[in-house]
PAZAPA-4460 file (N, C-alpha, C; in steps of 0.05 Angstrom, whole numbers, plus 32768, in hexadecimal, padded with zeros to 4 digits):
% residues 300
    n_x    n_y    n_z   ca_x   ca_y   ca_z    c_x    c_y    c_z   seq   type   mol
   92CB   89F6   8747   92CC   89DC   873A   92E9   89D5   8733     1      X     A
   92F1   89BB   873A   9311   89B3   872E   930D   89A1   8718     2      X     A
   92FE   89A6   870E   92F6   8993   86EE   92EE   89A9   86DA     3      X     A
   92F7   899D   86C6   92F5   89AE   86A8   92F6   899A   8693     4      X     A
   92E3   89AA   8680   92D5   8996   8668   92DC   89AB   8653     5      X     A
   92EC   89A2   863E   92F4   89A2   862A   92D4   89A0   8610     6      X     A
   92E6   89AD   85F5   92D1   89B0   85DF   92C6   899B   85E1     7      X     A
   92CE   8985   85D9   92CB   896B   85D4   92B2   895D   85ED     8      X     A
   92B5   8967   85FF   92A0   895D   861B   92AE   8947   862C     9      X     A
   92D1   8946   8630   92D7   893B   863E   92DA   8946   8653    10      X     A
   92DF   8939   866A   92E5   8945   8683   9304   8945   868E    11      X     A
   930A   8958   86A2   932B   8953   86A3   9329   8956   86C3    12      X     A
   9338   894A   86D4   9343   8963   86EB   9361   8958   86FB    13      X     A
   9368   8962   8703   937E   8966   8711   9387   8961   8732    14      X     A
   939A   894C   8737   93A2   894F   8751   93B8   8945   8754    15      X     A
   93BB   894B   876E   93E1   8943   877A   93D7   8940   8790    16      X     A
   93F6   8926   8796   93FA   891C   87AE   941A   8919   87BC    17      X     A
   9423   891F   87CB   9431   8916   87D3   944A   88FC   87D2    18      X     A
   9464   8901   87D2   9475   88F0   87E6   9474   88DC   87EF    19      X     A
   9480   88CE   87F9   947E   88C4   880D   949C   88AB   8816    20      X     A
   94AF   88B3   8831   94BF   88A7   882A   94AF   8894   8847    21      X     A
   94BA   8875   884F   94B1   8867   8860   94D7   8861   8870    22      X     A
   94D2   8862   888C   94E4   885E   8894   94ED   883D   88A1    23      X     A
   94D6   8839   88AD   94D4   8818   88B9   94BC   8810   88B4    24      X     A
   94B3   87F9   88B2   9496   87EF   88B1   9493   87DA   88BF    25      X     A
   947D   87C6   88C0   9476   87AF   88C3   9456   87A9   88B6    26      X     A
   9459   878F   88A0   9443   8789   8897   9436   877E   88A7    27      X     A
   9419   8783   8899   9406   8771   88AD   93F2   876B   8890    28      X     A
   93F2   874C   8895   93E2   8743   8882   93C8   873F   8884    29      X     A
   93B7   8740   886E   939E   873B   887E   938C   8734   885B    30      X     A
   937C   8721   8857   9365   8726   8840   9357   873B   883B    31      X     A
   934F   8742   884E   933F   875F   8841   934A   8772   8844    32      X     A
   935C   877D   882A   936F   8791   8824   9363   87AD   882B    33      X     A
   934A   87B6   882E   934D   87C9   8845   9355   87C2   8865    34      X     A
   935B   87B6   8869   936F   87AB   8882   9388   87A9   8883    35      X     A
   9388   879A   886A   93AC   8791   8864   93B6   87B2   8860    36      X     A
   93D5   87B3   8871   93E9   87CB   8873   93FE   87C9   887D    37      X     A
   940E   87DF   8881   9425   87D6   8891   9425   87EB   88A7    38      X     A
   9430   87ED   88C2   9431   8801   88D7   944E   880B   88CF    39      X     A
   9450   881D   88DA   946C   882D   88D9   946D   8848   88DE    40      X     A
   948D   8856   88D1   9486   886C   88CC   9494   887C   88BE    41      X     A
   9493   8892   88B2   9497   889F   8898   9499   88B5   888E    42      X     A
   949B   88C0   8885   94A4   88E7   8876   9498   88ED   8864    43      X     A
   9485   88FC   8864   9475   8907   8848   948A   8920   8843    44      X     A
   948E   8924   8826   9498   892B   8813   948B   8947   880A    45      X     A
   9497   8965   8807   9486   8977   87F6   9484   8970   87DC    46      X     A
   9491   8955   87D1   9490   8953   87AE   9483   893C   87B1    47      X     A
   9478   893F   879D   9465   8921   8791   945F   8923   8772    48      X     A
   9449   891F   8775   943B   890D   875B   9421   8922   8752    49      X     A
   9423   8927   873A   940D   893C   8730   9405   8925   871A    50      X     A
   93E5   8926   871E   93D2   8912   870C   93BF   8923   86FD    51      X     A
   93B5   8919   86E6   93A0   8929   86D3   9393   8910   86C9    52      X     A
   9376   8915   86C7   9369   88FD   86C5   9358   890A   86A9    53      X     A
   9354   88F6   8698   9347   8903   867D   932A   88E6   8678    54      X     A
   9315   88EE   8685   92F7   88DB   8674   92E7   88ED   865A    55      X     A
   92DF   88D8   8654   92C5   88DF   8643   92CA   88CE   8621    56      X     A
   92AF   88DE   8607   92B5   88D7   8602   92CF   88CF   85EC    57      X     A
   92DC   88DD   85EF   92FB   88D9   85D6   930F   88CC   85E3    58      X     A
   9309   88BC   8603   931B   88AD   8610   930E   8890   860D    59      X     A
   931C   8886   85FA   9319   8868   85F0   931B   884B   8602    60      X     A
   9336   884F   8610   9345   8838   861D   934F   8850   8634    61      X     A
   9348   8838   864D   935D   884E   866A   937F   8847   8657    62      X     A
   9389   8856   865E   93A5   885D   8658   93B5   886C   8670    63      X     A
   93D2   8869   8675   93D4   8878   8696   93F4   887B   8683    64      X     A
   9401   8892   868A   9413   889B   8683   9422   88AD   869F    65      X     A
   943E   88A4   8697   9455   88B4   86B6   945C   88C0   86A8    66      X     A
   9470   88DD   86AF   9475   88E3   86A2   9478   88EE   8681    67      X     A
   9468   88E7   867B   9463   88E7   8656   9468   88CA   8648    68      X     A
   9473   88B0   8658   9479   889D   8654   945D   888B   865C    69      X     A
   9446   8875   8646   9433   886C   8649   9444   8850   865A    70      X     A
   9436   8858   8670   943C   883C   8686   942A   8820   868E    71      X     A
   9432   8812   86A1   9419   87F9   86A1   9404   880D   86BB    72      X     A
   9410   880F   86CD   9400   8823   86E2   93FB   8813   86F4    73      X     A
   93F5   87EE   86F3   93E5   87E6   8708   93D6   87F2   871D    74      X     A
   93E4   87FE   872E   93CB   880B   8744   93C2   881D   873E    75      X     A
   93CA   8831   872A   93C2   8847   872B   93A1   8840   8710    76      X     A
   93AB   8827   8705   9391   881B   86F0   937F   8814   86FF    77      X     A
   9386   8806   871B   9377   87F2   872E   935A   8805   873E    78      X     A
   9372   8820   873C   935B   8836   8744   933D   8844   8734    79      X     A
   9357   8849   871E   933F   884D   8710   9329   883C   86FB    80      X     A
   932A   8821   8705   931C   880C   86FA   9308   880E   871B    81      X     A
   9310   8811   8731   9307   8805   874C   92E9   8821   8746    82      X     A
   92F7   883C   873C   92E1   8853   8743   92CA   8857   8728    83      X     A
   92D0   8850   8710   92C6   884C   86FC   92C4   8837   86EB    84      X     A
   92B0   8833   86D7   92B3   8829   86C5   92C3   882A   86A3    85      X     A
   92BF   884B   86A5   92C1   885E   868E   92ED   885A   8685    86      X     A
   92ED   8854   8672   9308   8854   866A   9311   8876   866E    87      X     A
   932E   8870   8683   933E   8891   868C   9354   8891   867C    88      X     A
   9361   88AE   8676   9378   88B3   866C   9380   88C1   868A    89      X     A
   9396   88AE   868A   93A2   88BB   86A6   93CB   88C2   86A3    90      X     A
   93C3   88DF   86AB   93E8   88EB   869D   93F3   88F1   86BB    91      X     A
   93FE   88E8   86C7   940C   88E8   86E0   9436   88FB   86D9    92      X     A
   9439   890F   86F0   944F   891C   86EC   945D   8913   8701    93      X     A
   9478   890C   870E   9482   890F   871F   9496   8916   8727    94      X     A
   949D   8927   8740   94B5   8936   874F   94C2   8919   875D    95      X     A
   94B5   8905   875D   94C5   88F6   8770   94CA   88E1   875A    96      X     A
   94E2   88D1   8769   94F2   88B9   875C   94DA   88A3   875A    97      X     A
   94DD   888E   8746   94CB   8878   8741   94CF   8862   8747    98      X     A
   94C7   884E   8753   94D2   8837   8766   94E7   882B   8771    99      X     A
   94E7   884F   877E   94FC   8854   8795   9501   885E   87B3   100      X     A
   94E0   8853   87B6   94DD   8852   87D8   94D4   886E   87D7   101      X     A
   94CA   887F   87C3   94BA   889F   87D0   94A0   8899   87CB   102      X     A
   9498   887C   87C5   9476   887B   87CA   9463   888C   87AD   103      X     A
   9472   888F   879F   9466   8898   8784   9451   887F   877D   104      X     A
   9452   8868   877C   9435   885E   8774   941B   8866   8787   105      X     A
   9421   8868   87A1   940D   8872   87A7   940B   888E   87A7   106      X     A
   941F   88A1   879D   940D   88BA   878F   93FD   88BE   878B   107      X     A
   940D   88AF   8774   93F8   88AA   875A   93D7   889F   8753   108      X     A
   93DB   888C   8766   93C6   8881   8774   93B1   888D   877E   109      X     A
   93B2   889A   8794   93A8   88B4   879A   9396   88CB   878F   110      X     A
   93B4   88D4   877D   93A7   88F1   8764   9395   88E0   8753   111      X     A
   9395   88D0   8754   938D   88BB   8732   936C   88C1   874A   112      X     A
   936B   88B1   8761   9351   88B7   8772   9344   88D2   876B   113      X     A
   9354   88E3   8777   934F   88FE   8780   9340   8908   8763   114      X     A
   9354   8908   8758   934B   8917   8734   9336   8905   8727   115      X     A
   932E   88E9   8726   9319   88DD   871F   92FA   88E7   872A   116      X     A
   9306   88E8   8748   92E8   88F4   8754   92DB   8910   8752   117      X     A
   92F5   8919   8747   92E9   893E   8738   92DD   893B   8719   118      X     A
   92F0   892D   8712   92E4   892F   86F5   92C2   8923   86F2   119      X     A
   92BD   890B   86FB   92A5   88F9   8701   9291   8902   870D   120      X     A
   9299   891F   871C   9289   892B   8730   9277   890F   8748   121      X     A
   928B   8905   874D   927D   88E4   8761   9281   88F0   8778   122      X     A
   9285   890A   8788   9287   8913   87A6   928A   8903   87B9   123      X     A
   92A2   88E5   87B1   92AC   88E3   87CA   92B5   88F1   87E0   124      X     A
   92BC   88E1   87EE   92CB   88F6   880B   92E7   88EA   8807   125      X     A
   92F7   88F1   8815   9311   88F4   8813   9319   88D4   8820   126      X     A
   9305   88CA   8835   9309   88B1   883E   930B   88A2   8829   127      X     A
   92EB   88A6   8819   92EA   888C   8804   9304   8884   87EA   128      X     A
   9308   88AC   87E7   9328   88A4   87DA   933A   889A   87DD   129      X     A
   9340   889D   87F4   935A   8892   8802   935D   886C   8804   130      X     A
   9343   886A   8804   9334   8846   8810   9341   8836   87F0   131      X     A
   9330   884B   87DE   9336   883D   87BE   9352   8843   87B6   132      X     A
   936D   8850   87BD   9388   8856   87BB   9394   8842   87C9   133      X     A
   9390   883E   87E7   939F   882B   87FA   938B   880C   87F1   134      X     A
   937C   8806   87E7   9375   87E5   87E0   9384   87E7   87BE   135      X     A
   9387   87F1   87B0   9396   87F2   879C   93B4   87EF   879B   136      X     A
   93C3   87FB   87AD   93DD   87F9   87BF   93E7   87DA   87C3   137      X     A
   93C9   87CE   87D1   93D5   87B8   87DC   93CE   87A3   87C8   138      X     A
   93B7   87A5   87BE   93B2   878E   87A8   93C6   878C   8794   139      X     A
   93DA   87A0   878A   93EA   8798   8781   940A   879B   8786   140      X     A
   9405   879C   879A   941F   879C   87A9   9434   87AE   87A7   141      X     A
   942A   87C6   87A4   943C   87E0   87A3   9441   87EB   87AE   142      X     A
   9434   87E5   87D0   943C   87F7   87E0   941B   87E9   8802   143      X     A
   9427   87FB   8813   941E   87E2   8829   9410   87FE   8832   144      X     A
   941F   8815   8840   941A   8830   8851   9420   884A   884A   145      X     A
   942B   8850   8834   9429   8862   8826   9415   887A   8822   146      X     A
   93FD   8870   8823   93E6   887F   881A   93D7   8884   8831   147      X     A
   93E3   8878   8849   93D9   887B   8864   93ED   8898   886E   148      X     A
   9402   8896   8865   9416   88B5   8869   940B   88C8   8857   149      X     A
   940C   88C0   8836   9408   88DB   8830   93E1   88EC   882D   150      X     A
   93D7   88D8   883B   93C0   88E7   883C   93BF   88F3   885F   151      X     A
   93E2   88FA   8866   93DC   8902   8880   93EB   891A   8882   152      X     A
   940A   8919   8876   941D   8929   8871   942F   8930   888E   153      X     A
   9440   893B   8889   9458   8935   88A1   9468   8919   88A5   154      X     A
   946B   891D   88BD   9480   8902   88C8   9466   88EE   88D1   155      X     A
   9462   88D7   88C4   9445   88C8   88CE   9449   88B1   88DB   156      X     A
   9442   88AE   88ED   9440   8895   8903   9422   8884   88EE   157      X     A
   9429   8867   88E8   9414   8857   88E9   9414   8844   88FC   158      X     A
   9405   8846   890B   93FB   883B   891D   93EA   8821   891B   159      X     A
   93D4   881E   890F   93CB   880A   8904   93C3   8808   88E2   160      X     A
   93C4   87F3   88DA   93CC   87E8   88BF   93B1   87EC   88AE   161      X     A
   93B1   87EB   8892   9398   87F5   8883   9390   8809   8872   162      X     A
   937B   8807   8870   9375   882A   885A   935E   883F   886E   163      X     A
   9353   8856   886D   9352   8864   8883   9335   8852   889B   164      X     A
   932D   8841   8886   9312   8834   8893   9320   8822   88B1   165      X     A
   933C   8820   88AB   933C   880A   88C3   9357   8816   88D0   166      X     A
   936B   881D   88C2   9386   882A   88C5   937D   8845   88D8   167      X     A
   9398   884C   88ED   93A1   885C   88FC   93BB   8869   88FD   168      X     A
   93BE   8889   88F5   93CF   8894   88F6   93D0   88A4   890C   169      X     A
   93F3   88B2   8917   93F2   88CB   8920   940D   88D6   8916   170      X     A
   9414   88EE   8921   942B   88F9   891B   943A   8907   892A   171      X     A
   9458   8900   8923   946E   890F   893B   9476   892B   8926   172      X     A
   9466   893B   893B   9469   895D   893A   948D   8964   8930   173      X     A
   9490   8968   891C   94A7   8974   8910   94A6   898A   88F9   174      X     A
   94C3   89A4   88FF   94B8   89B2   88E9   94C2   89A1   88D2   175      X     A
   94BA   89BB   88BD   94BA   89AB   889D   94D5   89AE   888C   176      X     A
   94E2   899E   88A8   9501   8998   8897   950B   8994   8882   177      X     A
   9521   8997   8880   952F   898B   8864   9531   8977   8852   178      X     A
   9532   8964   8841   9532   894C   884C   954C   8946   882E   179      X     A
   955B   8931   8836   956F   8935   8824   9568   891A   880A   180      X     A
   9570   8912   87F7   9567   88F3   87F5   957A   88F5   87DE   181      X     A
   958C   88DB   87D8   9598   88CB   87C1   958E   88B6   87B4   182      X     A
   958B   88B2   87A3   9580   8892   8799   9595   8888   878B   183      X     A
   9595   8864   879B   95A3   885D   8788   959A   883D   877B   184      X     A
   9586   8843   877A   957E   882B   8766   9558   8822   8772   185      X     A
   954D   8811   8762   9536   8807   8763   9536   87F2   8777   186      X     A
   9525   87ED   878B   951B   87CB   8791   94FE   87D1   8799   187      X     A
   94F9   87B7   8786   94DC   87B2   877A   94CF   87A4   87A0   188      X     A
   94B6   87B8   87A4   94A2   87A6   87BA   949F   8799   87B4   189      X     A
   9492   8792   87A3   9483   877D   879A   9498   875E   87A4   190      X     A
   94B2   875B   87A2   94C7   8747   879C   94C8   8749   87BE   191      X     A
   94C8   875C   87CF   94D1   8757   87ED   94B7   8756   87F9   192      X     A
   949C   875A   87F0   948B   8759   8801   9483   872F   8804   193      X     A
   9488   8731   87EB   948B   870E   87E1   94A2   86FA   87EA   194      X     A
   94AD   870A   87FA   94C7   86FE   8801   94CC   86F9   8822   195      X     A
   94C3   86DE   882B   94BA   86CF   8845   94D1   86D6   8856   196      X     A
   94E3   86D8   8853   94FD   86D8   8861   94F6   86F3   8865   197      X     A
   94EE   8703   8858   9500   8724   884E   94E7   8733   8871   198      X     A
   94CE   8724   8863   94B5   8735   8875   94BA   872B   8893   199      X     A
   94C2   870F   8898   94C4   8706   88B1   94DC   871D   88BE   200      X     A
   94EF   8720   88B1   9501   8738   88BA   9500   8750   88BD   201      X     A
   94F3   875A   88AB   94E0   8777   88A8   94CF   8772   88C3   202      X     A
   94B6   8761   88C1   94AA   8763   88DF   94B6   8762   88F1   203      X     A
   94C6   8756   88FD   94D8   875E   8910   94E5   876E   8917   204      X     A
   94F3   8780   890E   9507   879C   8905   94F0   87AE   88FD   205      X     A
   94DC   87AC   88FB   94C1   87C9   8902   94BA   87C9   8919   206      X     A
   94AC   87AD   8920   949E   87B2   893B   94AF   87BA   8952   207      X     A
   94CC   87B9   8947   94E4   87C0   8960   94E2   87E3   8963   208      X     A
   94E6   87EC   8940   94E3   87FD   893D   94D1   8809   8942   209      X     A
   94B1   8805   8946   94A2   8814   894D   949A   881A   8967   210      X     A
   949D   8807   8974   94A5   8801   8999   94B6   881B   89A4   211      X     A
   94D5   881E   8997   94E3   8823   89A2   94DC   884E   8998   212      X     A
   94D3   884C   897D   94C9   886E   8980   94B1   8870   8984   213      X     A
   949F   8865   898E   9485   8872   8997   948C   8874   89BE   214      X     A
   94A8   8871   89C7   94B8   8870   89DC   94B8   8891   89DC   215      X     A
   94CA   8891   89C1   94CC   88AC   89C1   94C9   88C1   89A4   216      X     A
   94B0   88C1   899E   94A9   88D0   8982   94BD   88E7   8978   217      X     A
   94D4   88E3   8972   94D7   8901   896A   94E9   88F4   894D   218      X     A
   94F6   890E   893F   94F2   8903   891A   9512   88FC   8922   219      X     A
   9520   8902   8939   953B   88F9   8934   9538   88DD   8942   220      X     A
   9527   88CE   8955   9528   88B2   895B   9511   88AA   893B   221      X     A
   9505   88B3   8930   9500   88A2   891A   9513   889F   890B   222      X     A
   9527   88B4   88FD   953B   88A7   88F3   9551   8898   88FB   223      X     A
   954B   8892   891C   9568   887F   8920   9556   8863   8920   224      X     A
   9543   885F   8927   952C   884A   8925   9534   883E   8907   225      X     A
   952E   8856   88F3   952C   884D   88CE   9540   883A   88D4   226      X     A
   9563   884B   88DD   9577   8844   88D3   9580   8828   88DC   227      X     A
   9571   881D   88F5   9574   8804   88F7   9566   87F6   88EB   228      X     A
   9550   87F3   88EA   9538   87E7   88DD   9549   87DC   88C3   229      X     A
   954E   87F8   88B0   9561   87F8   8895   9573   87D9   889A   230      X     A
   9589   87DF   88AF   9594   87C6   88AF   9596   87AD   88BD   231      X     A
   9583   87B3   88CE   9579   8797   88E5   9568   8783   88C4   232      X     A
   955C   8795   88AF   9545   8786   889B   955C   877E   8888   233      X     A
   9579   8783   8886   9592   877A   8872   958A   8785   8856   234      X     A
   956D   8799   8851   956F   87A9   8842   9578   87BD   8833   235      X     A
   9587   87C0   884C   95A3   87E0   8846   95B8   87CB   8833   236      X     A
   95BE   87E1   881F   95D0   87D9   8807   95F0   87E3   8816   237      X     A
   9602   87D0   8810   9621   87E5   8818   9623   87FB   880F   238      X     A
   9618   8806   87F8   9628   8823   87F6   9610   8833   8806   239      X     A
   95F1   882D   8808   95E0   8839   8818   95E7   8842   8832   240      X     A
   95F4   882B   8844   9605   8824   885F   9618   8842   885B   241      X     A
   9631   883C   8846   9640   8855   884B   9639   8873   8842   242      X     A
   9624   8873   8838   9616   888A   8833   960D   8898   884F   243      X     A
   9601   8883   885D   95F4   8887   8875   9608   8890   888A   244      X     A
   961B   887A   8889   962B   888D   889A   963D   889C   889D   245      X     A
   9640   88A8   8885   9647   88BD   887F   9637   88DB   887C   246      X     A
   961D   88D9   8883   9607   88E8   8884   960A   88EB   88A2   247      X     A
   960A   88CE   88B5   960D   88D7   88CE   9621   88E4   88D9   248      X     A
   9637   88E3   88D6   9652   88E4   88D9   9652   8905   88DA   249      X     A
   9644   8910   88BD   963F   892B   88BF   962B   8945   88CF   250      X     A
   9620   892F   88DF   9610   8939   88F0   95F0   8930   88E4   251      X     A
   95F5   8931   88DB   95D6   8923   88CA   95CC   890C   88DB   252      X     A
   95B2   8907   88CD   95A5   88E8   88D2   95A0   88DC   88BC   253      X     A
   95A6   88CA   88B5   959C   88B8   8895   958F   88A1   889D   254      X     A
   9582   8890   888C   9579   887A   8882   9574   8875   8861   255      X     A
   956B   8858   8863   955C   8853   884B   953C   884E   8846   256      X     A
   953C   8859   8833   9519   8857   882E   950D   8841   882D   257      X     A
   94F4   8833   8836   94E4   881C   8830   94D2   881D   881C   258      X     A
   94D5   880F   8805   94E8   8800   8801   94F6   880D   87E3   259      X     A
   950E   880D   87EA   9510   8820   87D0   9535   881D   87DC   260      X     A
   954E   8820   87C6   9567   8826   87CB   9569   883F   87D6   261      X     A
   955F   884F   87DC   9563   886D   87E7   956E   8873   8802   262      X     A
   957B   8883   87FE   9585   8891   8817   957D   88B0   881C   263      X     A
   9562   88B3   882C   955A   88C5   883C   9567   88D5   8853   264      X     A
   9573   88F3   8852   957E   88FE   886A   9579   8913   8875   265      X     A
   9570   891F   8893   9569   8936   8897   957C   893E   88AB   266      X     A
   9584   8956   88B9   959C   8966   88C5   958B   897D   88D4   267      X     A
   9595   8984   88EA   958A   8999   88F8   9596   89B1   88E3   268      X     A
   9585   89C8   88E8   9585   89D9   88D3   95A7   89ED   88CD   269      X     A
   95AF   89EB   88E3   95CD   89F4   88E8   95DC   89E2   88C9   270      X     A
   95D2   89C8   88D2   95E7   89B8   88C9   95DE   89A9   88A7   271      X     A
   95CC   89B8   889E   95BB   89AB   8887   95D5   89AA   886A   272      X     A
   95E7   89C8   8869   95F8   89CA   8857   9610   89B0   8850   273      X     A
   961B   89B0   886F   962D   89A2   8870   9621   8978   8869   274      X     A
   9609   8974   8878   95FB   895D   886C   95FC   895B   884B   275      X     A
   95EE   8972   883D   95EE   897A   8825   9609   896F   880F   276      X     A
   9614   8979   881E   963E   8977   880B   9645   8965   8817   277      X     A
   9642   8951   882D   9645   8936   8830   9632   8925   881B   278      X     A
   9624   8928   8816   960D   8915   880A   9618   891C   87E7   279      X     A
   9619   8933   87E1   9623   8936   87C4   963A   8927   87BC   280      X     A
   9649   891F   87D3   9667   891A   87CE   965A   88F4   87BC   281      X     A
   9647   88ED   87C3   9639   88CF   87BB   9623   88CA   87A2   282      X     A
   9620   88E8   87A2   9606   88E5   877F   95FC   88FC   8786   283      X     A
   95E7   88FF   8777   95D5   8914   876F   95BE   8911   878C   284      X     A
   95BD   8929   878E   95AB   8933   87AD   9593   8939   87AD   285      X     A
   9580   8930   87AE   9566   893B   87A4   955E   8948   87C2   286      X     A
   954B   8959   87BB   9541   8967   87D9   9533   896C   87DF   287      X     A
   9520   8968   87EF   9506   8971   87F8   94FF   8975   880B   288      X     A
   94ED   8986   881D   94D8   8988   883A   94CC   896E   8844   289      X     A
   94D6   896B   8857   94B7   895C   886D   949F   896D   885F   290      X     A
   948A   8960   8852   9477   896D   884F   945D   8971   885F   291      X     A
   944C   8982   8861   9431   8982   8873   941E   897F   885B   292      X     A
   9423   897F   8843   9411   8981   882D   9401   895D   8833   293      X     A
   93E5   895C   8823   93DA   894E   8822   93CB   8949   8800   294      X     A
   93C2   8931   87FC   93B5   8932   87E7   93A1   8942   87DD   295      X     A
   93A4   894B   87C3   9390   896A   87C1   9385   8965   8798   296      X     A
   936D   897B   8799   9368   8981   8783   9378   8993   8778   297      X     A
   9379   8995   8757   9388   89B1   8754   937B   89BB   8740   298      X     A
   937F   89D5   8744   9371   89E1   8728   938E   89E1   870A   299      X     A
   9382   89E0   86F5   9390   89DD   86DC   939D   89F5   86DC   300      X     A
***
């Protein structure tokens, strides 16, 4: 069992999810938000998002908390209003940056799934979780394909748009590299998905992008794919730009994350150090694996 009940007769349980950085996309809109997504493709992460879900009765009002800080949560509320009725205390941890293109709302999203359906004992399947994470995503605009990667893990090709009922993934075979990343600042989806100019350009600079590496799948033409995409979409920030090429320059590959200020970099394994002390020379380095991990239960 991954659920545990306390003196009191509440229920608790535990899960994590994944990462997730996006390299290029293209929206596809549609009314019925299990449809609506974006294609592209992307890097699951070994760090993510650890969720704890608390029902019963001494839980008054849902409440959703990051880090120890009580938040609004939108999707991650959207979820657990979509799977229950019952007011959740929901305490979310995270290894990754916060609306900064590593896909932490849909973590969160996710574990908030995962850990509701242990505690509730409701024996979904892993589909139906994923369905109630990715229509939550989009209804409030936090994210388009996210939850289509990390319920897959690795380097993820989306193929077609959606949540798993209609959406199509695959993936380009890579080991579980390095992956370098800087942040340097927030931009809100919600403001570019709403933004007519922004998506007409984004669609165009994905579908180029996705054309030109399903040519040739491998993780070093996805990152030269990102790195145009990045600035064919006039997304890339100037100091992102000289981050980047200064990552290249070192033998590296960089881009920036969708949608987020970040600069993502990986290096053949010879050359990971020297990427490393190029990238420090610009901020603080955070680091992580290509991950194979997927969304999971956990025990307490």
């Amino acid at each position: 069992m991954h659920r545990y009940q306390s003196e009191g007769g509440d229920f608790f349980a535990k899960a994590y999810a994944p990462g997730h950085i996006t390299g290029f996309f293209q929206i596809h809109e549609n009314e019925n938000p299990h449809r609506k997504g974006s294609t592209g493709c992307g890097i699951v992460l070994n760090g993510g998002v650890t969720t704890e879900v608390k029902v019963g009765e001494s839980v008054e009002k849902t409440e959703i908390f990051l880090n120890g800080k009580e938040v609004e949560g939108r999707t991650t509320r959207t979820v657990a209003e979509m799977i229950t009725d019952m007011p959740v205390r929901i305490n979310s941890w995270a290894e990754i940056p916060i609306g900064c293109g590593f896909g932490a709302s849909g973590a969160g999203a996710i574990g908030t799934a995962y850990a509701l359906n242990s505690a509730l004992s409701l024996n979904r399947t892993t589909k139906n979780l994923t369905e109630y994470a990715h229509v939550a995503e989009v209804v409030n605009c936090s994210g388009l394909g996210d939850i289509a990667g990390q319920s897959n893990g690795g380097v993820v090709i989306r193929l077609q748009p959606g949540g798993p009922e209609f959406g199509l993934v695959d993936n380009i075979p890579t080991p579980e590299a390095r992956v370098y990343c800087i942040v340097l600042g927030e931009i809100s989806t919600n403001s570019v998905l709403k933004d007519r100019a922004a998506v007409e350009k984004i669609n165009t600079a994905g579908r180029a992008a996705m054309s030109e590496l399903l040519k040739k799948p491998t993780l070093e033409n996805f990152m030269y794919q990102a790195k145009d995409f990045a600035s064919k979409t006039g997304l890339m920030s100037s100091r992102a730009k000289d981050i980047i090429e200064a990552a290249n320059a070192s033998g590296g590959l960089a881009s920036q994350a969708m949608l987020g200020d970040t600069i993502f970099a990986v290096a053949p394994y010879y050359q990971e150090f020297t990427l490393y002390e190029v990238l420090q020379e610009f901020g603080e380095v955070l680091e992580y694996n290509i991950g194979t991990c997927v969304p999971k239960l956990m025990y307490d």
